[in-house]
C-alpha positions as CSV (number, residue, x, y, z in Angstrom):
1,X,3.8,22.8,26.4
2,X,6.6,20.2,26.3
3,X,10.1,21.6,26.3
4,X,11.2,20.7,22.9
5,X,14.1,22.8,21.3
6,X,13.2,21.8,17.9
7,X,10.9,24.5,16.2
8,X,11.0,23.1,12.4
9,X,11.8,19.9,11.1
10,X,13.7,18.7,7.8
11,X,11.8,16.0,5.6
12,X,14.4,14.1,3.9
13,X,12.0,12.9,1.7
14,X,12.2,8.9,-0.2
15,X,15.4,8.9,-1.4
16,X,18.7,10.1,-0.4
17,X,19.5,10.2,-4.3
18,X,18.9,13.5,-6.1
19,X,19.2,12.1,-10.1
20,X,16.0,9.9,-8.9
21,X,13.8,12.8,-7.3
22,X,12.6,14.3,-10.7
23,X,11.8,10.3,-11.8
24,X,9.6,10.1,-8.2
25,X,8.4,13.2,-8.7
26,X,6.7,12.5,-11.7
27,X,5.5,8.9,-10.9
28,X,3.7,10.3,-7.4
29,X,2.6,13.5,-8.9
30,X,0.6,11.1,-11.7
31,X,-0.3,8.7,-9.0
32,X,-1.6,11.9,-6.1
33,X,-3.8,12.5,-9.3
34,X,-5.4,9.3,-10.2
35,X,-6.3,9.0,-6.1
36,X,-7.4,12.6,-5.6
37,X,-9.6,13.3,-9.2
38,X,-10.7,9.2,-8.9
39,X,-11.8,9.7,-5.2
40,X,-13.7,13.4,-6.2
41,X,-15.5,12.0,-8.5
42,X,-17.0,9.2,-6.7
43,X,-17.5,11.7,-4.3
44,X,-19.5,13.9,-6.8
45,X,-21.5,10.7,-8.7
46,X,-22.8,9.3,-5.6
47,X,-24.0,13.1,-4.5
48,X,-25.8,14.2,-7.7
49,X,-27.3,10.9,-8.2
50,X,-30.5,10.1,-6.1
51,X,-30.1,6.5,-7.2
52,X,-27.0,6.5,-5.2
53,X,-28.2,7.1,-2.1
54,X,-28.1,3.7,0.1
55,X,-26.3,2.7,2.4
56,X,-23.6,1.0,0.4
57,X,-23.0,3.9,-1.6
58,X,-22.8,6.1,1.6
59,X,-19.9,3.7,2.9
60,X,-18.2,4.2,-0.8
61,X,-18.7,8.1,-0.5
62,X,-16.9,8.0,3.1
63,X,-14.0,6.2,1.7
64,X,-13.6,8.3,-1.3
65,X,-13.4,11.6,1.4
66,X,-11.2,10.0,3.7
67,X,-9.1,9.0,0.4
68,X,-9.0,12.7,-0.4
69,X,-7.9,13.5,3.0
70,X,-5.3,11.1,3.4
71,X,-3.2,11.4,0.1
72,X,-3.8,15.2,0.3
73,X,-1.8,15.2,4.0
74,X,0.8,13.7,3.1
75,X,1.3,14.3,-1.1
76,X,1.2,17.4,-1.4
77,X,4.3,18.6,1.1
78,X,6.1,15.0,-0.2
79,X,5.9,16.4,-3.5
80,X,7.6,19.9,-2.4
81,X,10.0,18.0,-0.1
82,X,12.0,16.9,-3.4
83,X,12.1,20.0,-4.2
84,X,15.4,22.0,-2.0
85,X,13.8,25.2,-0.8
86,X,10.4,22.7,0.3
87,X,12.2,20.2,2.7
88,X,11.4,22.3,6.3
89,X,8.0,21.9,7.9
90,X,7.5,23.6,11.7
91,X,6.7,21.8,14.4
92,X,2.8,22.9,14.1
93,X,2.8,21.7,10.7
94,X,4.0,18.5,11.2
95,X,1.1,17.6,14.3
96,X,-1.3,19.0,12.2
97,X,0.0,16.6,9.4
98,X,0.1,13.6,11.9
99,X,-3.0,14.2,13.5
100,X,-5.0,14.3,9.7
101,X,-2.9,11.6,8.4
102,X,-3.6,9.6,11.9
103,X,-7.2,10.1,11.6
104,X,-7.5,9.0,7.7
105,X,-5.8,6.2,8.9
106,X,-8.1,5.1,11.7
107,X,-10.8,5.9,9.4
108,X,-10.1,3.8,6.7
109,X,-9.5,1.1,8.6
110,X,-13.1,1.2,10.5
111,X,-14.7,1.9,6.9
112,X,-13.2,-1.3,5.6
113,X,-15.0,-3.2,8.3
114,X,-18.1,-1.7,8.0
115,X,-18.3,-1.9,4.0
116,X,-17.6,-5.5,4.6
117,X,-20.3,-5.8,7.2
118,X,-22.6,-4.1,4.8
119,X,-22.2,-6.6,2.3
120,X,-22.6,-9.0,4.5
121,X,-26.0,-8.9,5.5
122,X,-26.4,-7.8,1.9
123,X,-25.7,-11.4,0.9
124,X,-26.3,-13.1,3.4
125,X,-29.8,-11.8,5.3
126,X,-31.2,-10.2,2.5
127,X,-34.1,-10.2,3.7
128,X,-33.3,-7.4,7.0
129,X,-30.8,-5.5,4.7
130,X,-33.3,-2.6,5.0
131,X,-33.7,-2.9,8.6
132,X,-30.7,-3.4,10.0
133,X,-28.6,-1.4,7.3
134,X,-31.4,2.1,7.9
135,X,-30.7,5.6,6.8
136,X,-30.7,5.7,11.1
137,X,-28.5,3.0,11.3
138,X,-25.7,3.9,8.2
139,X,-25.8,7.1,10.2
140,X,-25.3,5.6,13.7
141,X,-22.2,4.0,11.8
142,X,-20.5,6.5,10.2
143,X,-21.1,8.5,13.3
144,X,-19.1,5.8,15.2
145,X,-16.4,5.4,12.8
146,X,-15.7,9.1,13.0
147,X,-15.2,8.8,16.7
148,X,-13.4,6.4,16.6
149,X,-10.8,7.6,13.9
150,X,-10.8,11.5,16.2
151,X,-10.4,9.1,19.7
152,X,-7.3,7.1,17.8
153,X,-6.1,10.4,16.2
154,X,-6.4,12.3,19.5
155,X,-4.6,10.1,21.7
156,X,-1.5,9.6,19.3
157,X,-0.9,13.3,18.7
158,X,-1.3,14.4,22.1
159,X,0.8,11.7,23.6
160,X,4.0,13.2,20.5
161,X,3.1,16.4,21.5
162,X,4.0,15.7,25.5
163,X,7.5,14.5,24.2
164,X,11.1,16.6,23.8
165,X,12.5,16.7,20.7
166,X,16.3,18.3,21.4
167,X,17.7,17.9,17.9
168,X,18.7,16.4,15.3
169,X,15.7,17.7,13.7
170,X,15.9,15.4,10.2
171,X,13.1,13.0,9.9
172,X,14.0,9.9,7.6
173,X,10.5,9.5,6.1
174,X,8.7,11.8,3.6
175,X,6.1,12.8,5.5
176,X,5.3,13.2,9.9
177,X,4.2,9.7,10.5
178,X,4.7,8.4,14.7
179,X,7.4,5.9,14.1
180,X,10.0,8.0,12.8
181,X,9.3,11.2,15.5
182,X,9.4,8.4,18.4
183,X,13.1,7.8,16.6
184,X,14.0,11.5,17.1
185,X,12.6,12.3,20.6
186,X,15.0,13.1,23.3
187,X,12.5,11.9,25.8
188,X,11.3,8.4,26.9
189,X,9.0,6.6,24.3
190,X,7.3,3.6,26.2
191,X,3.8,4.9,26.4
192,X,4.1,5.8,22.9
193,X,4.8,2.7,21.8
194,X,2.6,0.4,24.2
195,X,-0.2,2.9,22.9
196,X,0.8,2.5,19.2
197,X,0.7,-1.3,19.7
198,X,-2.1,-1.7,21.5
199,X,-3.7,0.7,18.6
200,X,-2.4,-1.6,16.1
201,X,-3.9,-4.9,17.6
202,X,-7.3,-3.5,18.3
203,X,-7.9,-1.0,15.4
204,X,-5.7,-2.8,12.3
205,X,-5.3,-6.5,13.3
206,X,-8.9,-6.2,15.0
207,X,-10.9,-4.5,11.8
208,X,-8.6,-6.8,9.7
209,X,-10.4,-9.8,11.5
210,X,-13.6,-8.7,11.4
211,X,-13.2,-7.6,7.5
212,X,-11.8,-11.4,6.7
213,X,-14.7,-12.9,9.1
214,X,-17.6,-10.8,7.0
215,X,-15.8,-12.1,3.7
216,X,-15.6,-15.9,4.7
217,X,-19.5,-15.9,5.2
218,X,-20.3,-14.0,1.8
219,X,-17.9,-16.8,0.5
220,X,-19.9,-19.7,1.9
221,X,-23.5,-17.7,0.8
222,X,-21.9,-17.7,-2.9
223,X,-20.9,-21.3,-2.8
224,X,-24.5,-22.1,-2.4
225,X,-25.5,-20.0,-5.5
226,X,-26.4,-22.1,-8.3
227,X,-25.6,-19.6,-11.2
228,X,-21.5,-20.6,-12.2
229,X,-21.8,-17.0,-13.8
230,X,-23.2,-15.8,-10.3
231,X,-20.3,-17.7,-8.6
232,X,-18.1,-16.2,-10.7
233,X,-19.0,-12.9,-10.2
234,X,-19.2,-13.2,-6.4
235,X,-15.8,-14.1,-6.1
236,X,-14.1,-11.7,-8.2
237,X,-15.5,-9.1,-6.4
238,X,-14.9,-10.5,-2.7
239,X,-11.7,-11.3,-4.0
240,X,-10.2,-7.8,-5.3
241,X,-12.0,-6.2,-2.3
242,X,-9.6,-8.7,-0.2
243,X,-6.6,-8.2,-2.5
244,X,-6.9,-4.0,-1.5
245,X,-7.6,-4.8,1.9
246,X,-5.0,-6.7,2.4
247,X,-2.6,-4.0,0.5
248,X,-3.5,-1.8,3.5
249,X,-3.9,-3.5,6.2
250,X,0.0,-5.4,5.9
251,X,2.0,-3.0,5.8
252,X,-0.1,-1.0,8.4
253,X,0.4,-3.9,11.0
254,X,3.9,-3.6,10.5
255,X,4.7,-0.6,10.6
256,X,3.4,0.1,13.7
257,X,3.9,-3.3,16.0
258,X,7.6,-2.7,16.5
259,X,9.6,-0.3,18.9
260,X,11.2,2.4,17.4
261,X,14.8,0.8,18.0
262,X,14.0,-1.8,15.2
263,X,12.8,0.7,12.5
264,X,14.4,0.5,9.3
265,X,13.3,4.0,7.9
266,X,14.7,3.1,4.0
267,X,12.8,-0.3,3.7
268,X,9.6,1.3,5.8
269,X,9.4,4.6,3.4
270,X,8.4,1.7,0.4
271,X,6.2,0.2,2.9
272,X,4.5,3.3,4.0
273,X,3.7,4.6,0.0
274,X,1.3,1.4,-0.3
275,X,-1.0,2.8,2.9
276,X,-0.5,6.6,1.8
277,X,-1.3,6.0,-1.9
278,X,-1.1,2.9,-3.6
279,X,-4.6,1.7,-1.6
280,X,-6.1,5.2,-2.2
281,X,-6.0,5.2,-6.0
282,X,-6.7,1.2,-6.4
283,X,-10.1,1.9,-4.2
284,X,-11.6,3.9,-7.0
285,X,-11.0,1.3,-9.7
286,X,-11.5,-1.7,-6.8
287,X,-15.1,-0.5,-5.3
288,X,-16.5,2.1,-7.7
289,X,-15.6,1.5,-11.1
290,X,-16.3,-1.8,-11.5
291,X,-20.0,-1.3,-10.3
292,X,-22.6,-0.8,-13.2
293,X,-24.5,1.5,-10.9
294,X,-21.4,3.6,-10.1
295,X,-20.6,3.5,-13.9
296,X,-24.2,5.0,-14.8
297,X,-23.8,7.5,-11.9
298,X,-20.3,8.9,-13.4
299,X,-22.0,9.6,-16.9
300,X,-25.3,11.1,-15.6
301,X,-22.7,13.1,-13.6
302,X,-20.8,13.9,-17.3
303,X,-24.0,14.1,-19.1
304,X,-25.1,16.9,-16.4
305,X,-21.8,18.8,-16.9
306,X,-22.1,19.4,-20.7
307,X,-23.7,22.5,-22.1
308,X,-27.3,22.7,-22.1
309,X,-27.9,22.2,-26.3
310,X,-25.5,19.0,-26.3
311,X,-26.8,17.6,-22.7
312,X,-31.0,18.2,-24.6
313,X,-29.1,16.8,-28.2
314,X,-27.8,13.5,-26.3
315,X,-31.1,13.3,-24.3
316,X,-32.9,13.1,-27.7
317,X,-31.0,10.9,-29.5
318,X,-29.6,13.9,-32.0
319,X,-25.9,12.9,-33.4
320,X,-24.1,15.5,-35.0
């Protein structure tokens, strides 16, 4: 038990302007539920269609949940912070909302890599895709990105919860995220930050890497496609697969590789929505909607929903 005074903290939320709150309120509130119905629904296509279930699809599904997850911790209580009486959070609550937040983080980052891998050997060894990408194997690797997200979760919020926080209580951010509670502590921060760093490097710069590495040989299998329409196609997907990878990975890199004395909490609130839930609802439309099979998965999904006489009328062919 550390020996903090501080039993609740105040989220100050994105802007110190109240005439803009009900304008951000409504612009996240639309944007929370593009991500969260988006993400469910990909979620729910991919389980009720059998057609769905391969490896690649089993990566999308992941990242869908972990979407869910990630926008939900954080949202939710930004969304109430704007509001006056929904600004305090206990201490409890804001671990619990670092450690999720931490661990969707982590998550998405290894789930990145491994999609990218994925298509990787679905482009370029074609040939082993079954093999080396097996229902044993996609398990094996979800498995591992799990532990790795709980591991890089774990060690964050444990090492915040060893620290003192005497007061102020105020956090400049709208939401429990490491950099700003390092800011507040009354206690010394050095292994939090060499941790934070050395997370950065290895999980975010590291998966980044390996992400750009899988791309750059799917790149030079497509350049020896004959097909200009199959060239075509190729790129446009590697590239807006990049384009959203690259949305999250930036701003994640640097947020997190500098000590907490050079934080700029205004300009890192702007950075920090892109991560939270700009990436989240793009990665619906990037990975999933785009796809013809993910496309045919979301009507069968609709088709199954509708009452029984107009699911057996469309089935027929019957128009009204």
């Amino acid at each position: 038990m550390n020996g903090s005074a501080v039993t609740e903290f105040i989220i100050l939320g994105l802007s110190p302007r109240p005439e803009l709150r009900p304008v951000l309120f409504v612009v996240f509130l639309g944007m929370y539920l593009v991500a969260f119905l988006g993400n469910l629904l990909i979620v729910a296509a991919i389980v009720h269609s059998p057609t769905l279930h391969t490896p690649m699809y089993a990566l999308l599904l992941a990242l869908a949940a972990v979407d869910v997850v990630c926008t939900t911790s954080v949202v939710p209580k930004m969304l109430a912070a704007m509001l006056p009486a929904g600004r305090a959070i206990s201490y409890g609550g804001c671990m619990t909302q670092l450690f999720v937040f931490t661990w969707s983080l982590g998550a998405e980052m290894v789930l990145f890599t491994a999609m990218a891998y994925d298509r990787y050997v679905a482009v370029c060894r074609p040939l082993r895709y079954r093999a080396v990408m097996s229902p044993r194997a996609c398990a094996a690797l979800l498995g591992g990105v799990l532990a790795v997200a709980v591991t890089n979760s774990g060690v964050h919020t444990g090492l915040i919860l060893r620290l003192s926080f005497c007061g102020p209580n105020a956090i400049d951010h709208f939401f429990c995220e490491i950099p700003p509670l390092l800011a507040l502590s009354c206690s010394p921060v050095h292994v939090n930050e060499v941790m934070v760093y050395v997370a950065d490097l290895t999980l975010a710069v590291g998966d980044f890497a390996l992400t750009c590495v899988s791309y750059g040989f799917i790149v030079a299998a497509v350049l020896r496609i004959r097909s200009a329409e199959g060239k075509r196609k190729a790129f446009s997907t590697c590239s807006s697969h990049l384009i959203v990878v690259s949305l999250y990975y930036t701003p994640v890199i640097y947020t997190y590789i500098r000590p907490a004395s050079s934080y700029s909490f205004q300009r890192d609130k702007i950075v920090a929505a892109l991560y939270t839930l700009v990436t989240p609802t793009l990665n619906p439309i990037v990975y999933s909607f785009r796809n013809k099979e993910m496309q045919a998965g979301v009507r069968r999904l609709f088709a199954c929903l509708k009452p029984e006489g107009q699911g057996r009328a469309a089935r027929m062919g019957i128009t009204s």
